[in-house]
Wavefront OBJ file of the C-alpha trace (Angstrom):
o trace
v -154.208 50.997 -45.115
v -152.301 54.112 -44.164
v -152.161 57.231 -46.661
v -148.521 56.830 -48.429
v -146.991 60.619 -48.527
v -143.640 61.151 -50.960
v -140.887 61.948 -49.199
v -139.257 65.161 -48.820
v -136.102 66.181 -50.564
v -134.900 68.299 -48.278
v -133.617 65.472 -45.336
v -130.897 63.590 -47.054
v -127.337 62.542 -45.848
v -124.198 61.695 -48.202
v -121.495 59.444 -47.257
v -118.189 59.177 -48.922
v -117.112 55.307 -48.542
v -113.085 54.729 -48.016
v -112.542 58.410 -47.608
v -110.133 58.481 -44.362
v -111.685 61.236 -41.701
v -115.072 61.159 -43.377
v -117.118 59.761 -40.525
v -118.193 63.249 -38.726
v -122.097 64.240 -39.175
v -120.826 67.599 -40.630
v -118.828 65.957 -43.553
v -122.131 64.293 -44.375
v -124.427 67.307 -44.771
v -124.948 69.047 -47.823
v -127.692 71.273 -49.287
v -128.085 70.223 -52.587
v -127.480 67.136 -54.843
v -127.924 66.954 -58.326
v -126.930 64.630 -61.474
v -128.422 61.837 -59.665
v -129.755 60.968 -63.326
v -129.347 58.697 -67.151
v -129.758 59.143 -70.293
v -129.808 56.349 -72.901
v -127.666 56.846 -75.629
v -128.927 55.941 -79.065
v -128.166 55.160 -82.723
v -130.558 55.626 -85.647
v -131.441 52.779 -88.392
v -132.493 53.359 -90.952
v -133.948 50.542 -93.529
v -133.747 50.743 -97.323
v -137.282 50.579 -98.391
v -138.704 52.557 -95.096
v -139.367 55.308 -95.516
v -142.405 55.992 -92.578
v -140.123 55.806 -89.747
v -136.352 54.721 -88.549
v -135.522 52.333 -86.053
v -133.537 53.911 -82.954
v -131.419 51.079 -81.046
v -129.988 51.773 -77.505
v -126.104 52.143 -77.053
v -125.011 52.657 -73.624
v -125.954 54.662 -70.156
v -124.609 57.983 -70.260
v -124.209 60.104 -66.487
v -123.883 63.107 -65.980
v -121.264 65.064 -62.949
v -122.719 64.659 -59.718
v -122.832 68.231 -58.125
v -122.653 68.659 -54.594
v -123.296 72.018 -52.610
v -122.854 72.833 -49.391
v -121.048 75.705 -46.736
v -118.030 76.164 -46.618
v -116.300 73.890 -44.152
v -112.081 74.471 -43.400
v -109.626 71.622 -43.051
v -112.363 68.623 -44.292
v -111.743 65.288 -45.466
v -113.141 65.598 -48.513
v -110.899 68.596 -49.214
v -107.657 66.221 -48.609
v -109.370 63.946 -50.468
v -109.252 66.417 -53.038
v -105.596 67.358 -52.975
v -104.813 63.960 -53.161
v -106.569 63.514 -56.406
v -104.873 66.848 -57.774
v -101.427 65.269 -56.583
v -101.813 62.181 -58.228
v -103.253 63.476 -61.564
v -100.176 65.963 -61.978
v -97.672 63.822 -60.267
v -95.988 60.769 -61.801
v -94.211 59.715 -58.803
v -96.683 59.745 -55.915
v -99.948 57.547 -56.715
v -102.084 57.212 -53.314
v -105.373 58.683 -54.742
v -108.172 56.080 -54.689
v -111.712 57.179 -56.348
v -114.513 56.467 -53.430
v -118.037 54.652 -53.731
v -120.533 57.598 -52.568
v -123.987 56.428 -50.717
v -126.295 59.025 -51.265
v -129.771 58.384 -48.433
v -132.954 59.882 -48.365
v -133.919 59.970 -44.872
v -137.713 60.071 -43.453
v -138.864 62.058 -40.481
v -137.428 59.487 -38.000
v -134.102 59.539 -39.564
v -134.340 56.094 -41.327
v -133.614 55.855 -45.097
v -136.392 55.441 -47.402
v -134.238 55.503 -50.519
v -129.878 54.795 -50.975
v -128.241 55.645 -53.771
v -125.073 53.753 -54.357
v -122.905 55.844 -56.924
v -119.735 54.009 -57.513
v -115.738 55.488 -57.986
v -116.605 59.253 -57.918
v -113.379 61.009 -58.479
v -113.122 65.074 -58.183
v -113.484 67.424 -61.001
v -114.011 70.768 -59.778
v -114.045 72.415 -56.755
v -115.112 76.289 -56.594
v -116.794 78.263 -53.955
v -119.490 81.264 -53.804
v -118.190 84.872 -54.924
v -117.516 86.797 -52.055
v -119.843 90.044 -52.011
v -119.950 92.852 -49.504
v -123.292 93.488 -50.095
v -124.649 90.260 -49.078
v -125.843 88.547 -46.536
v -125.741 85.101 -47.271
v -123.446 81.895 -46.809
v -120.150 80.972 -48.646
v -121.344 77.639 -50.171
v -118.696 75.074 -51.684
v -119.469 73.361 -55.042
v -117.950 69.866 -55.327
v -118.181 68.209 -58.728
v -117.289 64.167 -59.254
v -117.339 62.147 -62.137
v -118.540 58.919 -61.498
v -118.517 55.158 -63.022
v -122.659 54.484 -62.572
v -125.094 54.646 -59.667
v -127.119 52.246 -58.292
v -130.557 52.805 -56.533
v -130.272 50.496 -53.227
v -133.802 51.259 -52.175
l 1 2 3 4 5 6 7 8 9 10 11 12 13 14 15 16 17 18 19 20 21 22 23 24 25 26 27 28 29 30 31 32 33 34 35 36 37 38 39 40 41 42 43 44 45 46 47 48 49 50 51 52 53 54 55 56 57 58 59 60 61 62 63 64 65 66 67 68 69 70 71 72 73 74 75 76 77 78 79 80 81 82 83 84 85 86 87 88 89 90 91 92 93 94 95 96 97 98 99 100 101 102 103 104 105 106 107 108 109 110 111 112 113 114 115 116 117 118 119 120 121 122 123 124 125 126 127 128 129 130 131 132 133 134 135 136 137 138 139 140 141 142 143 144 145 146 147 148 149 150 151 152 153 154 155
């Protein structure tokens, strides 16, 4: 039996699903992801005559923004994406924005996934970018923030 290693966390695609223009390999690279996690809600019980402990009973999933980083890329898909969102949520008369299923892979040395995360009808939040300093020497990265519905792990 071969030794099982984890897999790193560093070689990992992201694919926005009915996003027009979103098929290029650059739209698809990012350098971080994070909020790829749940927390169970709960409620506390507590029964007359109990006094040793209270019961706590599960209410629902909550999720938190899914944060994705990356540099700065001009004219993207995911950036008309955006303005379409912004258009439709301050715009009564033009409705053409349509939230997107995200498929988030893990991919293994031989660029095969080894775990897909399904997280479905992300919709745009926030989009910011890096300050701008003089006296660096580093990247402009953009920060893309979605709300999402749930996520599935695929597998």
């Amino acid at each position: 039996m071969p030794a099982y290693y984890p897999p790193v966390s560093f070689h990992f695609k992201v694919e926005f699903i009915g996003v027009a223009g979103m098929g290029s390999d650059t739209e698809q690279r990012f350098q971080e992801v994070s909020g790829l996690n749940f927390e169970v809600e709960t409620e506390e019980l507590r029964e007359g005559g109990e006094n040793r402990f209270s019961y706590k009973l599960p209410k629902r999933v909550k999720y938190p923004n899914l944060v994705l980083k990356r540099g700065l890329l001009t004219g993207t898909a995911i950036l008309d994406w955006f303005k379409s969102a912004m258009n439709t949520y301050f715009t009564v008369a033009v409705y053409d924005f349509k939230p997107a299923d995200i498929h988030i892979s893990l991919m293994d040395e031989a660029d095969q996934p080894v775990a897909i995360w399904n997280v479905i009808q992300a919709y745009p939040l926030k989009w910011s970018v890096s300050d701008f300093k003089a006296s660096d020497n580093s990247i402009v990265v953009e920060t893309i923030e979605l709300a999402y519905q749930y996520f599935e792990r695929k597998l």
